[in-house]
C-alpha positions as CSV (number, residue, x, y, z in Angstrom):
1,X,0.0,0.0,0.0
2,X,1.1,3.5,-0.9
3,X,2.8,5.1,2.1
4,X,0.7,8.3,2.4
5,X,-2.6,6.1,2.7
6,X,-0.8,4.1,5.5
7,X,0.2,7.5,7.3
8,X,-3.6,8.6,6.6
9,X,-4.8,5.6,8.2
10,X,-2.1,5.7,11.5
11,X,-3.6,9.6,11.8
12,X,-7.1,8.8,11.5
13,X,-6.9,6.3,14.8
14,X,-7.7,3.8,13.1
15,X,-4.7,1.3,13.7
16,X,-6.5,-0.6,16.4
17,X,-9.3,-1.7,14.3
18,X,-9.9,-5.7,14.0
19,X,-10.5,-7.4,11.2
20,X,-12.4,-6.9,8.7
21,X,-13.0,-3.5,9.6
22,X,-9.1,-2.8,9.3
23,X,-9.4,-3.8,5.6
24,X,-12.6,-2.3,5.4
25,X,-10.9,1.4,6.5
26,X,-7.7,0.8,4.4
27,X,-9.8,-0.8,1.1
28,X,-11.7,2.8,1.3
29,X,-8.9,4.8,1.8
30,X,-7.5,3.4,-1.0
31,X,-10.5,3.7,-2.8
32,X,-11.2,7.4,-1.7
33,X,-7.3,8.4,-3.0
34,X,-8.3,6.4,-6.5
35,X,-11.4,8.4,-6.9
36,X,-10.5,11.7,-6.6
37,X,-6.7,12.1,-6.3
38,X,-6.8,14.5,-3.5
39,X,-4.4,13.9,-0.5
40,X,-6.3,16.3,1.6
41,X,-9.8,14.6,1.4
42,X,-8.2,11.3,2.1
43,X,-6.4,12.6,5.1
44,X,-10.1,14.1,6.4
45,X,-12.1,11.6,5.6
46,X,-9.2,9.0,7.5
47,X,-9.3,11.4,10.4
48,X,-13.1,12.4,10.7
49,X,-13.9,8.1,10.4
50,X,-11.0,7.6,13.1
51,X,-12.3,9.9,15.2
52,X,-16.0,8.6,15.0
53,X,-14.9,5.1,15.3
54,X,-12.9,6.1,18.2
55,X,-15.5,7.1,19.9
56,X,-18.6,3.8,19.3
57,X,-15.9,1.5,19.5
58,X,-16.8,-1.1,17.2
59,X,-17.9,-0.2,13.4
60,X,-21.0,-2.6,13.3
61,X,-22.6,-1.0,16.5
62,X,-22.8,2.6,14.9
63,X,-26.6,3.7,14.9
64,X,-27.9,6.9,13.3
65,X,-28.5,8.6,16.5
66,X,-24.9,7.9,17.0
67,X,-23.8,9.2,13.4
68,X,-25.8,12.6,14.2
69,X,-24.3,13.0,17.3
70,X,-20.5,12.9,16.0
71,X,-21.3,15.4,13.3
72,X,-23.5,18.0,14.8
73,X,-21.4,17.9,17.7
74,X,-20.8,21.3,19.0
75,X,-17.0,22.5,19.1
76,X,-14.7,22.8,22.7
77,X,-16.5,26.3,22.7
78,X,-20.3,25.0,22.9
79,X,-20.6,26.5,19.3
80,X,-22.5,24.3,17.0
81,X,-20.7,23.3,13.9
82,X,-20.5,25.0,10.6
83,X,-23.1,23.6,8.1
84,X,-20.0,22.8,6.1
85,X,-18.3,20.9,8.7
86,X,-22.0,18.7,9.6
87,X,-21.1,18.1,5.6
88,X,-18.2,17.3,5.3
89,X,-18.2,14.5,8.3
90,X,-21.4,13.0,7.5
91,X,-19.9,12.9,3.8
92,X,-17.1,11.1,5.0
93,X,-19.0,8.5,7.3
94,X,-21.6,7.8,4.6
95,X,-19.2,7.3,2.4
96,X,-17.1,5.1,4.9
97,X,-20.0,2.4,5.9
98,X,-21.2,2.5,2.0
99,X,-18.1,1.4,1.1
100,X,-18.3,-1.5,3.9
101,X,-21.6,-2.2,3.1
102,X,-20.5,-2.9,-0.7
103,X,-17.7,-5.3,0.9
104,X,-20.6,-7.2,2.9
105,X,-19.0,-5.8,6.2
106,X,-21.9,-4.6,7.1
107,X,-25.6,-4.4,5.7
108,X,-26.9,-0.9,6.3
109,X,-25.6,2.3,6.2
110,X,-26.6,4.1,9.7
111,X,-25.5,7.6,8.0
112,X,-27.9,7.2,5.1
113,X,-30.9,8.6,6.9
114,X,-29.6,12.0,8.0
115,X,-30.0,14.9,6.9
116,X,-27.6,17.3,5.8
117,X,-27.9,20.9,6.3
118,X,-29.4,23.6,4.2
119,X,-25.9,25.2,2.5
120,X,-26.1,28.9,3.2
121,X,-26.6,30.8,0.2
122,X,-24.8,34.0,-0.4
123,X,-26.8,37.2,-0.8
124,X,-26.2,38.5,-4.1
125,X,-24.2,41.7,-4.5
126,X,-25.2,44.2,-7.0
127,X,-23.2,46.5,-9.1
128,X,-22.8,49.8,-7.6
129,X,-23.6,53.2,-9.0
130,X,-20.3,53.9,-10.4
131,X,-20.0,50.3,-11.9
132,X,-22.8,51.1,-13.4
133,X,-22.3,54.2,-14.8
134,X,-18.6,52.6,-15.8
135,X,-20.2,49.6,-17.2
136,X,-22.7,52.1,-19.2
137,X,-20.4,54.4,-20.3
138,X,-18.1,51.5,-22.1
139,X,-21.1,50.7,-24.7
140,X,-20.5,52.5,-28.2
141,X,-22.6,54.6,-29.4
142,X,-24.2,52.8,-32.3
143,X,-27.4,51.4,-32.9
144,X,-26.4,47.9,-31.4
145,X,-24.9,50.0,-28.4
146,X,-28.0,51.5,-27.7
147,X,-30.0,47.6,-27.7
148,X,-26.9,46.7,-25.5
149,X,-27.6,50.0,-23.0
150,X,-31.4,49.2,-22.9
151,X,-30.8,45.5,-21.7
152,X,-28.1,46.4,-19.4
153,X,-30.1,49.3,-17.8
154,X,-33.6,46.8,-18.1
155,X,-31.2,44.7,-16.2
156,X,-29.8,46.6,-13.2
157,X,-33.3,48.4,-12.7
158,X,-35.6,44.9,-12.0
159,X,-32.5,42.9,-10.4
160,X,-31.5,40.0,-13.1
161,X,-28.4,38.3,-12.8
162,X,-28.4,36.1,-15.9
């Protein structure tokens, strides 16, 4: 095995694992690294599963209440989580007992039935009066210019973006 995927595994806490479940964590560590090439998401998704592990004990005894727990647990300051964090670890738990469901390890995935959190969406920003007026005052002149101004301005006056 690849040495960065063994280190991943030693930092996750996963080293103490029995069989199968220690094949189980390296076969989707492995996998994880095949899929998308990223270093980083292997080392978080070895480290968030080590951690969750670490604290049911055994794999097979995880129940969703436990999932939810590990991944809307608040942080040392009481503050709850980040809807990107809750995300990100339920991504990587999901994806861990899918993974060991599709190697019979285990038949049901007790992260499939939570729910993720709404992403935040960004308010939109709008152009500002001088944009604007810089934005207008780049159109020619011309007939087509003046098409160009109208949908711009129709634009910026009712609020579309596309």
């Amino acid at each position: 095995m690849n040495s960065a995927l063994s280190l991943d595994l030693k930092r996750s806490g996963s080293e103490w694992l029995e069989e199968p479940w220690r094949a189980v964590a390296i076969g989707f560590l492995v996998e994880k690294h095949g899929r998308t090439g990223s270093r980083r998401t292997v080392e978080t998704y070895g480290q968030t599963v080590g951690r969750f592990l670490a604290g049911i004990g055994h794999p097979s005894v995880a129940t969703p209440l436990d999932v939810h727990r590990f991944v809307y647990h608040p942080d040392a300051f009481g503050a709850a989580p980040a809807p990107s964090t809750v995300t990100v670890r339920l991504a990587a738990i999901s994806a861990f007992y899918d993974f060991a469901r599709r190697m019979g390890a285990i038949d049901r995935n007790p992260a499939a039935d939570i729910r993720r959190p709404m992403a935040r969406r960004p308010a939109p920003r709008g152009l500002s009066a001088e944009e604007v007026s810089r934005l207008l005052s780049a159109i020619p002149d011309t007939r087509s210019g003046l098409l160009d101004r109208a949908m711009i301005v129709t634009a910026v006056l009712t609020g579309l973006r596309r």
